[in-house]
N, C-alpha and C positions, 0 to 999 in steps of 0.2 A: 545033665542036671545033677548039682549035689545035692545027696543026703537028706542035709540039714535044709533046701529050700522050699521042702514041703511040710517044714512046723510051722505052726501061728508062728507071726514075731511078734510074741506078749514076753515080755522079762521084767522080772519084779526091778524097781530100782532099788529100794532099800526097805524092808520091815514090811513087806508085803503088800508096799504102793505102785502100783503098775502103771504104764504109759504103755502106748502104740502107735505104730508108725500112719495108721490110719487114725488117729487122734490130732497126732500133728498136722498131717495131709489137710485134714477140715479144718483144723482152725488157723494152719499157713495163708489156706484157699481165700478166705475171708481177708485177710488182711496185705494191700499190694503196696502199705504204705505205711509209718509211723502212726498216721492219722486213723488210720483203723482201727490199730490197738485199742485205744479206749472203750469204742462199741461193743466191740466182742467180748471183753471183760466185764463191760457193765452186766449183761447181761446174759452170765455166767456163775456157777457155784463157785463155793471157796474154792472145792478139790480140781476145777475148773480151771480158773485163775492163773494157781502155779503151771499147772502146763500150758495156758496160752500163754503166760509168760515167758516158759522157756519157749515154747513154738515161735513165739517175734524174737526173741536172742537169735537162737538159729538159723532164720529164715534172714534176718539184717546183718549178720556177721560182727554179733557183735561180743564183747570180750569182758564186761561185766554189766551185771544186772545189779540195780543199787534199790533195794526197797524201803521208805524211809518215813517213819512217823512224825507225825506233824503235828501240833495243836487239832485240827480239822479236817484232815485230811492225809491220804495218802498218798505220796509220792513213788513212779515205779521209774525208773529213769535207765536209760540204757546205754552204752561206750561204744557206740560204732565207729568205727576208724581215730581212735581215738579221743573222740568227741560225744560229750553227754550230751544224751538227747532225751528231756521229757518225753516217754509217750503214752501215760493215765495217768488218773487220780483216782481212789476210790475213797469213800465215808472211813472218817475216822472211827468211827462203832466196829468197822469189820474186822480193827487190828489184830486182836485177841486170837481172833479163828486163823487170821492170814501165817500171823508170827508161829501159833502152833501148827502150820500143817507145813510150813519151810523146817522149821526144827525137828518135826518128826521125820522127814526123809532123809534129816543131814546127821541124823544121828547124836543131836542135843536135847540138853535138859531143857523141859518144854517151862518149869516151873522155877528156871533160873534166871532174871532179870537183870539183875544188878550186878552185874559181870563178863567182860566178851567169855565168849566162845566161837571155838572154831569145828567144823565138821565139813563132811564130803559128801556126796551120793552121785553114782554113775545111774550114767542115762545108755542102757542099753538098745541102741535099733539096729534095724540090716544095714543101714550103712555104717557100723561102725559106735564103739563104745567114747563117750563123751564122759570126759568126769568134773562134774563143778564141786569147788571148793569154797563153803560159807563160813563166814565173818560176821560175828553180830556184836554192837559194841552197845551199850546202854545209852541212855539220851534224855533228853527232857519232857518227850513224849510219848515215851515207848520204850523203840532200840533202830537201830540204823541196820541193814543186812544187807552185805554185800556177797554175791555170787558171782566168782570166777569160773570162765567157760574155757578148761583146759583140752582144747579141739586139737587132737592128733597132726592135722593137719597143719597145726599153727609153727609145727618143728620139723614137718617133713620136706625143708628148702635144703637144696643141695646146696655146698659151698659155689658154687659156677652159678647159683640163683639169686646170688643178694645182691649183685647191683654196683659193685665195685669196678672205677675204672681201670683198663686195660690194662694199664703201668700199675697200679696201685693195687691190683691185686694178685700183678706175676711178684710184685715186692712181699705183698704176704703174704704168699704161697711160698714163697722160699723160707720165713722164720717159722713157719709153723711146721716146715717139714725139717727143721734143726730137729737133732734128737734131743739138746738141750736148750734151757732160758723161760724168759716169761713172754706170755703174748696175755695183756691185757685189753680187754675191753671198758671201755667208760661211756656215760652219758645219763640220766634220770630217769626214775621208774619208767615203765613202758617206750622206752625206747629202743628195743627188738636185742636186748644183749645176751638175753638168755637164748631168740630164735640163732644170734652168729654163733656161740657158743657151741653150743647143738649141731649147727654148719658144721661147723669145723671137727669137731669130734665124729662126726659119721665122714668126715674125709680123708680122718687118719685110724676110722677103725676097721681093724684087717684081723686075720687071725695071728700075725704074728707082734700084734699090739696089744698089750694089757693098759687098759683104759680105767680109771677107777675116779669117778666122780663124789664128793662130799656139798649137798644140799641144802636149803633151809626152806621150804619143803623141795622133797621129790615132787613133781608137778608132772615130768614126762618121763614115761618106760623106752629106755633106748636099747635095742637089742644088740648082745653081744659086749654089754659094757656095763660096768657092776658100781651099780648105785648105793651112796650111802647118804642114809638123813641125819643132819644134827640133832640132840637132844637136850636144850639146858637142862631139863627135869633130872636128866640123870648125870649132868657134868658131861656130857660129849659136844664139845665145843667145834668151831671150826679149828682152832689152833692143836687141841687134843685129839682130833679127829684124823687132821692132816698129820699129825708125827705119826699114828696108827698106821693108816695109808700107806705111809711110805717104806713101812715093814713089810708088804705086801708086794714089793720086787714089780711097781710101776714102770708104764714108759713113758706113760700117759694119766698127769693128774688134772683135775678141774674143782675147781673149787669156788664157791656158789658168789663168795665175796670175802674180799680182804678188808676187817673194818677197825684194826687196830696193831698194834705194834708185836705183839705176838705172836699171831697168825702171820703179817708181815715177814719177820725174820725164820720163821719156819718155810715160807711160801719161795723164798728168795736163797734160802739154805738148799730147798729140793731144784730149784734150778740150776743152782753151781754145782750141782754132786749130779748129775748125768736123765735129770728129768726135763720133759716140758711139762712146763704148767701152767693154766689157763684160769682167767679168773676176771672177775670186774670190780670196778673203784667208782663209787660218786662222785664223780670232777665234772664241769661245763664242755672238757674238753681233751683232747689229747693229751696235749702241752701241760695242762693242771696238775696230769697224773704223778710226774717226778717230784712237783713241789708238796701234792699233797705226799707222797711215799717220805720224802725225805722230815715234815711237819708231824709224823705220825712218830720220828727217832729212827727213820733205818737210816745209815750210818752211805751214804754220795758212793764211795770206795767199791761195797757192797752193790749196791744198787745197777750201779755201770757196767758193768758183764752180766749180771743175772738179766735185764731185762733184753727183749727181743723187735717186738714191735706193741705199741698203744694205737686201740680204735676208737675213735671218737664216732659217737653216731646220736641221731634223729630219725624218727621216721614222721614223712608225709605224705600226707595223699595226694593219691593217683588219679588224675582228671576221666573220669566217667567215660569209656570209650564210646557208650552208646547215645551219646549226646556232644559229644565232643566237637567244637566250634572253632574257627580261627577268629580272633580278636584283638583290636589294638589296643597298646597297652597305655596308662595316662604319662602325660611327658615324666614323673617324677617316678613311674616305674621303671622308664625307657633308660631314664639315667641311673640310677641303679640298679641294672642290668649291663650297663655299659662299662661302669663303675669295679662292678666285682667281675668281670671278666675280662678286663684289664690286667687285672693282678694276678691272675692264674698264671704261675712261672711256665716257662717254657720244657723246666727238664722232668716235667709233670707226663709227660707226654700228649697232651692234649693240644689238639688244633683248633681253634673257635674258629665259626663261619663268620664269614666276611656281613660286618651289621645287615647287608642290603640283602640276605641271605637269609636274615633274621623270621623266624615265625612263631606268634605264641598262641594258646590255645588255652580254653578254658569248658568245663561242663555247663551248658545250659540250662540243664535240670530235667531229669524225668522219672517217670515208675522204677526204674532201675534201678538211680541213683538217690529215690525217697527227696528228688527237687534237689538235692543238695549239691549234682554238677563233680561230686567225687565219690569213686567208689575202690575201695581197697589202700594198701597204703605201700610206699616205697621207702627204702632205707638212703639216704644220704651219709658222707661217711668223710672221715678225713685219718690216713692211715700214717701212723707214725713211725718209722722204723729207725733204730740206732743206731747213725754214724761215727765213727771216732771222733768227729768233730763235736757233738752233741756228749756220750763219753766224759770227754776232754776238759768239757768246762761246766760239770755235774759239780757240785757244790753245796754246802748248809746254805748260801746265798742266793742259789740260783732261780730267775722267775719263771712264771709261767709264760709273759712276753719273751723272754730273752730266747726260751725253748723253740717256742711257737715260728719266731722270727728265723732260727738257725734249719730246721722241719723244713718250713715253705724255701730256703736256700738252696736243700739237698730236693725239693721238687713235690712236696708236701700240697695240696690242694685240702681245702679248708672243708669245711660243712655248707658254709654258705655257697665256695665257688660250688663243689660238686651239685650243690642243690638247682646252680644257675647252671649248667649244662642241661640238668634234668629239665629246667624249662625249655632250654634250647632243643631238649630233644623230644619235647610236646608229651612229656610224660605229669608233669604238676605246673603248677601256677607261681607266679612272683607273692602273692597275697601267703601261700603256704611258707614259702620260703622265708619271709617276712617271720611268721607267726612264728617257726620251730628254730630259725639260727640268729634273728635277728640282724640289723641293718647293719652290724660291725663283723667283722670278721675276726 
């Protein structure tokens, strides 16, 4: 037995407001389902509230709590896999109390309205230290708050964990272990770039790699590798940040986002002079990434040796194992299944089964899965690596088709195919696949 497993687990979260793991225990207990929420709350204190609240985040896996004033009411709404899902309302009278007891444990001004703020408070239990990060922006009825659930666990996937096929990930495993270049990531907010990012940097962190990451925020403590946060307040930019950095005799940079021309030719300067460095871009797609690079002024010439390999990703959900059904699919899913794995090149290394072979599967619905048939979420991915051929005909001209097209040549598998393997391999749905890459590839 350790030590430490014979103290209460009471730990203040912030200013002297306690929770306990026997807190949450009972109010988890109560609730086996979305639909529960509301009971337990109704008839619950304020200082009540916010922890049954966080107790349902926890307890559903989910990744923000969105609190939201209304004309009449209150809206609590939760991100599971995801996906918003109302689960209470409470009287608009209680605002007042609600908005000051979230403010007071996140470390804001209780008597400042008409202005976001941002603050933090960790949730101390034995299994482990959570820290939400709140958002409150003003509105027409109050203030809107959002609470990010920064769960340890949400970055502790090995690179061999995300999901990447066979070929596509012995191809990017080899540019990430270049000692130089760029390996970008792309794809829209919550689309898991910050979880690959994180992969990837605990894959190449050793002792004999100095790793130095540049933030906007720090979100997660990664051991053995030296975090830095941007500051506008004080002029520490990503671009002023990253020149800093690179004084600091890196092997390994990562950099939170390249979001203008600046930071660009600094980020692309550290990869021709003997660094990797890692970073993400708002594009739809892989293919995007060159055009928007080259849209932003960095100069084709430039660009073509510095970069390494572009991910494009999605993430969807995982069909409910504990409810998990075989079912046929409507003729116009059949054919658009049929459709996109067709087109999956051959030098992809991928062998589709023979249609008659074919099986799809979808969640039922149960306590598990809160009826919803999916629980947890998987990354789809389409992995871009730099040919001489691709090189060759980089250009102020060049599209995101033309990219896209030369990619899938050299053996490129898209977001949508790899998304249709994942239904082939009864892991999601056509319906998901549909929602996150759309019917075009």
């Amino acid at each position: 037995m350790k030590a430490y497993d014979t103290l209460p687990i009471i730990k203040a979260i912030i200013k002297g407001v306690k929770i306990t793991d026997e807190e949450l225990q009972i109010f988890q207990s109560k609730m086996k389902s979305y639909g529960d929420v509301q009971g337990v709350i109704g008839a619950a204190s304020i200082t009540d509230i916010i922890t049954i609240v966080i107790a349902a985040a926890l307890q559903f896996g989910t990744s923000d709590i969105h609190v939201e004033a209304e004309e009449k009411k209150i809206i609590i709404r939760l991100r599971i896999d995801g996906i918003l899902q109302e689960v209470a309302s409470l009287d608009a009278d209680l605002w007042k109390k609600i908005i000051a007891r979230i403010k007071l444990i996140s470390g804001l001004k209780i008597n400042v309205i008409d202005r976001p703020q941002d603050g933090r408070f960790t949730i101390f239990l034995k299994s482990g230290d959570t820290d939400v990060r709140v958002s409150t922006i003003p509105t027409a009825y109050g203030e809107s708050v959002v609470m990010r659930i920064l769960k340890p666990s949400a970055i502790n996937v090995e690179f061999s964990q995300l999901g990447y096929r066979p070929l596509a990930e012995k191809r990017l495993l080899k540019e990430i272990e270049k000692p130089h270049g760029m390996v970008m990531t792309t794809g829209p907010t919550g689309s898991g770039k910050t979880t690959t990012l994180y992969a990837i940097l605990r894959k190449l962190n050793t002792p004999g790699v100095k790793i130095i990451t540049l933030e906007d925020p720090v979100e997660y403590k990664l051991e053995g590798i030296n975090q830095s946060q941007i500051d506008h307040a004080k002029n520490y930019t990503f671009a002023g940040g990253l020149r800093s950095i690179l004084r600091q005799d890196p092997d390994v940079v990562m950099v939170g986002e390249i979001r203008d021309l600046e930071t660009a030719d600094v980020a692309i300067n550290a990869a021709l002079t003997g660094h990797l460095l890692l970073s993400t871009l708002h594009t739809n797609d892989a293919a995007g990434a060159i055009p928007r690079f080259i849209s932003m002024g960095v100069k084709p010439f430039l660009l073509a040796p510095a970069l390494n390999a572009i991910i494009g990703q999605r993430l969807t959900r995982k069909i409910c194992t504990n409810c998990k059904e075989q079912v046929q699919l409507t003729p116009e899913q059949l054919e658009f299944v049929k459709k996109v794995a067709s087109t999956i090149p051959p030098e992809s290394g991928e062998v589709v089964a023979a249609e008659t072979e074919w099986k799809f599967f979808k969640g039922k619905g149960c306590d598990a899965c809160n009826k919803s048939g999916y629980k947890g979420r998987l990354g789809i991915y389409e992995i871009l690596t730099m040919s001489d051929e691709i090189k060759a005909s980089m250009s102020e001209q060049i599209s995101e088709y033309q990219v896209r097209e030369l990619a899938k040549k050299q053996g490129m598998t898209t977001m949508q195919q790899d998304g249709i393997l994942k239904v082939l391999d009864g892991l999601t749905t056509v319906d998901e696949i549909l929602r996150v890459a759309g019917e075009s590839a």
